[in-house]
C-alpha positions as CSV (number, residue, x, y, z in Angstrom):
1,X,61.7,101.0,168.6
2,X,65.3,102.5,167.7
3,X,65.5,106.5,169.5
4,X,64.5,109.2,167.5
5,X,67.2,112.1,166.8
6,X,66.7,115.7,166.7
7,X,69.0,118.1,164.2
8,X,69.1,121.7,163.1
9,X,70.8,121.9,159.5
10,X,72.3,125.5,158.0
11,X,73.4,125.3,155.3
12,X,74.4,127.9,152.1
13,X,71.7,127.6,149.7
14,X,68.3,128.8,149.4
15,X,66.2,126.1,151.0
16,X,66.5,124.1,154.3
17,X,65.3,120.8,155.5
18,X,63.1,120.3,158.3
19,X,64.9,119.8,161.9
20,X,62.3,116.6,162.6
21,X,62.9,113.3,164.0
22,X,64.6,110.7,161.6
23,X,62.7,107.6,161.9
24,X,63.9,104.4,160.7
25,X,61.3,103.9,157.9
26,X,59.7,105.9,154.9
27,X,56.6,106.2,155.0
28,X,56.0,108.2,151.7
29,X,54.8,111.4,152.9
30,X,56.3,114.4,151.6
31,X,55.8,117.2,153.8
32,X,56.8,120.7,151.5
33,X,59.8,122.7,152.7
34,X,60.5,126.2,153.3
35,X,62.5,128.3,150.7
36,X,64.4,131.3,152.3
37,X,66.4,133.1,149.6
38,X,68.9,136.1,151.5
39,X,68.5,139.3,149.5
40,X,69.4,142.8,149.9
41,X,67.6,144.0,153.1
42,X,64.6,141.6,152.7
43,X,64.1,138.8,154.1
44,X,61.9,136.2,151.8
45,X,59.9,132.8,152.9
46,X,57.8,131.0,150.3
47,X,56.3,127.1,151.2
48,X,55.7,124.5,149.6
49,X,54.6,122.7,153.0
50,X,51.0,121.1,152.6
51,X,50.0,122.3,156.3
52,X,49.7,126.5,157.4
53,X,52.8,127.5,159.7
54,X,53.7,130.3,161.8
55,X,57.4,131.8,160.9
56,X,58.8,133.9,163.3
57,X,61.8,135.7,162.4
58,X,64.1,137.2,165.7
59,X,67.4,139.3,165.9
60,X,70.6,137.8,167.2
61,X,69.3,139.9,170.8
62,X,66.1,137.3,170.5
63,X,63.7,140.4,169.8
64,X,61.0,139.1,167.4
65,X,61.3,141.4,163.9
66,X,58.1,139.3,162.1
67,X,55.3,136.8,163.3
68,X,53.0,135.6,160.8
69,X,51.1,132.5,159.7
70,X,52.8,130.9,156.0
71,X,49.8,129.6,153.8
72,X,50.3,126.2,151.8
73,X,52.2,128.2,148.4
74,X,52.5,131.4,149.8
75,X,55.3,133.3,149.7
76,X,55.8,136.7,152.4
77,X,58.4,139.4,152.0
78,X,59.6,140.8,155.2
79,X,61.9,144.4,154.9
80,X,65.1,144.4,157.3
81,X,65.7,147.9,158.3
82,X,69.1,146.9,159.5
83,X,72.0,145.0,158.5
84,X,72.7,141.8,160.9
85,X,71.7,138.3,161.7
86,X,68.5,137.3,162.1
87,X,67.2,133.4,162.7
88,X,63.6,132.7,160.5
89,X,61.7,129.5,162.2
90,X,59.2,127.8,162.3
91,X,57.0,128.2,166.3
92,X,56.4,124.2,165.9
93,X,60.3,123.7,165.5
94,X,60.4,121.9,162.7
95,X,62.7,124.7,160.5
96,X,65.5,126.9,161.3
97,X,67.7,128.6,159.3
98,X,70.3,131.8,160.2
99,X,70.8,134.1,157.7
100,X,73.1,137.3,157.1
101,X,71.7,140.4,156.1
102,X,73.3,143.3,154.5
């Protein structure tokens, strides 16, 4: 079997794909995604994923802001009292993504 790679994409829009193994074949299955829009002191996460995840969303100091479990279609608003960095992820490790708040 050929070795599975890991990755971590950011990237500048409002969605991200999953940091999960890249196999070799396509199987078909469409797993959802995670939509994380920046906006103005609010940080938002809606899924399309077909499975519930926990998002945990932590300051550039690693000090957790949010921690909550992301029904299939849901979408959660989280208020950001203060301007920064913060990473939003997924506690499985299959998303990432670092956005700038202001």
């Amino acid at each position: 079997t050929p070795p599975l790679t890991r990755s971590i994409m950011f990237v500048n829009n409002d969605s991200f794909e999953p940091a999960m193994p890249h196999a070799s074949h396509d199987d078909g299955d469409t797993p959802g995604t995670l939509n994380i829009p920046p906006g103005r002191r609010m940080i938002v996460v809606a899924s399309s994923l077909h499975d519930v995840t926990t998002v945990q969303i932590v300051n550039v100091s690693g000090s957790t802001i949010a921690l909550f479990d992301l029904q299939p279609g849901e979408t959660v608003d989280t208020h950001i009292s203060a301007a920064g960095v913060y990473i939003v992820r997924t506690t499985d490790g299959r998303f990432l993504k670092k956005l700038s708040i202001k």
